[in-house]
N, C-alpha and C positions, 0 to 999 in steps of 0.2 A: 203438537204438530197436527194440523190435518191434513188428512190422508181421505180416499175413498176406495169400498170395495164395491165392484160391479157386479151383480147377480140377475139368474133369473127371476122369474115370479114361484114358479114352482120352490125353488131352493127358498127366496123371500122366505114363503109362508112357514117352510120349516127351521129356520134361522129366527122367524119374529116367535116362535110357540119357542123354541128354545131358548129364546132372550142371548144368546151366544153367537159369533163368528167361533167354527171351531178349525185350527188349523186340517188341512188335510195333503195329502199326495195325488199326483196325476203319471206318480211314475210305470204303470200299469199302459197308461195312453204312450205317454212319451219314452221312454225307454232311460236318452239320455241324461231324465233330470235326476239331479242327485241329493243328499241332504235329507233334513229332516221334513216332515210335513209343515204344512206353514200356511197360514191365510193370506192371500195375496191381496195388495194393497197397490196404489197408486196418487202421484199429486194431480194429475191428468183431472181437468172437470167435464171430462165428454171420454166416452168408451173407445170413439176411435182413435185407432194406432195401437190400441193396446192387447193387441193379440187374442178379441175376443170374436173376431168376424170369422164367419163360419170355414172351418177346414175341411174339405174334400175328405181326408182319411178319418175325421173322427166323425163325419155323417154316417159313415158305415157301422160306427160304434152304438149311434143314440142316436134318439130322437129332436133333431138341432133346435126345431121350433122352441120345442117344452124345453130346453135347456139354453136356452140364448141368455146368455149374461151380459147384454146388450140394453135389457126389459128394466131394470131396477138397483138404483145404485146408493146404496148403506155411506153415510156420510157421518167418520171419526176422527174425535181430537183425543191422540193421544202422545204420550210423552215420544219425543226421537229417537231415544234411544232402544225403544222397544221395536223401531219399525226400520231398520238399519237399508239403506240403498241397494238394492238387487246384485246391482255386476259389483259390490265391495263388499257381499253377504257370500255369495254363491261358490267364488273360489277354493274359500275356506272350510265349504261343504261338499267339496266334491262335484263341484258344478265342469262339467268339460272343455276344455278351452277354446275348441276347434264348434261345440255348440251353441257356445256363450258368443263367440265373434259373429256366428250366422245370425242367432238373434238379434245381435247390436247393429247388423246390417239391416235384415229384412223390417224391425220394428223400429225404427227412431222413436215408436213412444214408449218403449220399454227404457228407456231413459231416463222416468219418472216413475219407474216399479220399485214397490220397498215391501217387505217379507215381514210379518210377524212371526213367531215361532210359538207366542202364546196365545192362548185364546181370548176373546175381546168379546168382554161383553156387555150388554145393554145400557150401562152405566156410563160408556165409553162415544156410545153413538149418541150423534147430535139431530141426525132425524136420516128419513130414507124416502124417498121418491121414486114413483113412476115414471121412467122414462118419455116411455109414450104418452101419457097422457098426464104428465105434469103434478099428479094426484098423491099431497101427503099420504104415506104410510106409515109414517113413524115422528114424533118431534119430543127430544127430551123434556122431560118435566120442566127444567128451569127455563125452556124456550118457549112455551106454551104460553100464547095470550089467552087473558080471564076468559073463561067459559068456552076455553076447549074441550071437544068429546071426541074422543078419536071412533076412527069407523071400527078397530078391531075389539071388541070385549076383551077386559084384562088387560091391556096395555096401560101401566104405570108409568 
């Protein structure tokens, strides 16, 4: 299945040295979310609708610019069954019923969100892009035309 995960540049850089998406938690931000950590994923091929446009209560938290997951979007083909539908994963983990209907309101593209719980890595990605400026960051080995150099040193 492909799927994509939307990041910043900042995050990028430490995701592409790690060669790994590592699942994580934002239950710290959000309160109501529940379950285990997870890397979030999406079929969406554009960031909007997907709950990454900047929120008034977590500007106060950080720095939104350096953290806009809006900037660079990691693009994976992996098996389905690792990457299960958001609103048919989250119940079963404790996702809250009365928080789960507000999102399915306010976001119609959380409709297209699906949760790994494993970590995904590098082997799994088929390339990654600069939002803004269109500029590979990443292309797997087997996608690469003869007499690719990638701009990062080290990238396999």
């Amino acid at each position: 299945m492909k799927v994509a995960h939307y990041t910043s540049r900042k995050n990028w850089d430490a995701i592409r040295k790690a060669g790994v998406l590592l699942p994580h938690s934002e239950c710290h931000v959000h309160p109501t979310q529940a379950g285990p950590p997870v890397v979030w994923l999406t079929t969406s091929e554009t960031p909007e609708g997907q709950g990454l446009d900047p929120d008034p209560t977590l500007a106060k938290l950080h720095d939104f610019a350096a953290n806009d997951k809006r900037q660079v979007v990691i693009l994976v083909d992996m098996p389905r069954s690792h990457a299960p539908k958001f609103f048919e994963w989250a119940p079963r983990h404790g996702g809250h019923p009365g928080w789960l209907d507000n999102v399915r309101h306010k976001l119609p593209g959380s409709s297209q969100w699906r949760v790994s719980t494993r970590p995904i890595p590098r082997g799994l990605w088929t390339a990654a892009f600069d939002i803004g400026t269109g500029a590979v960051l990443f292309i797997a080995p087997a996608l690469r035309p003869v007499g690719f150099r990638s701009l990062h040193r080290g990238q396999r």
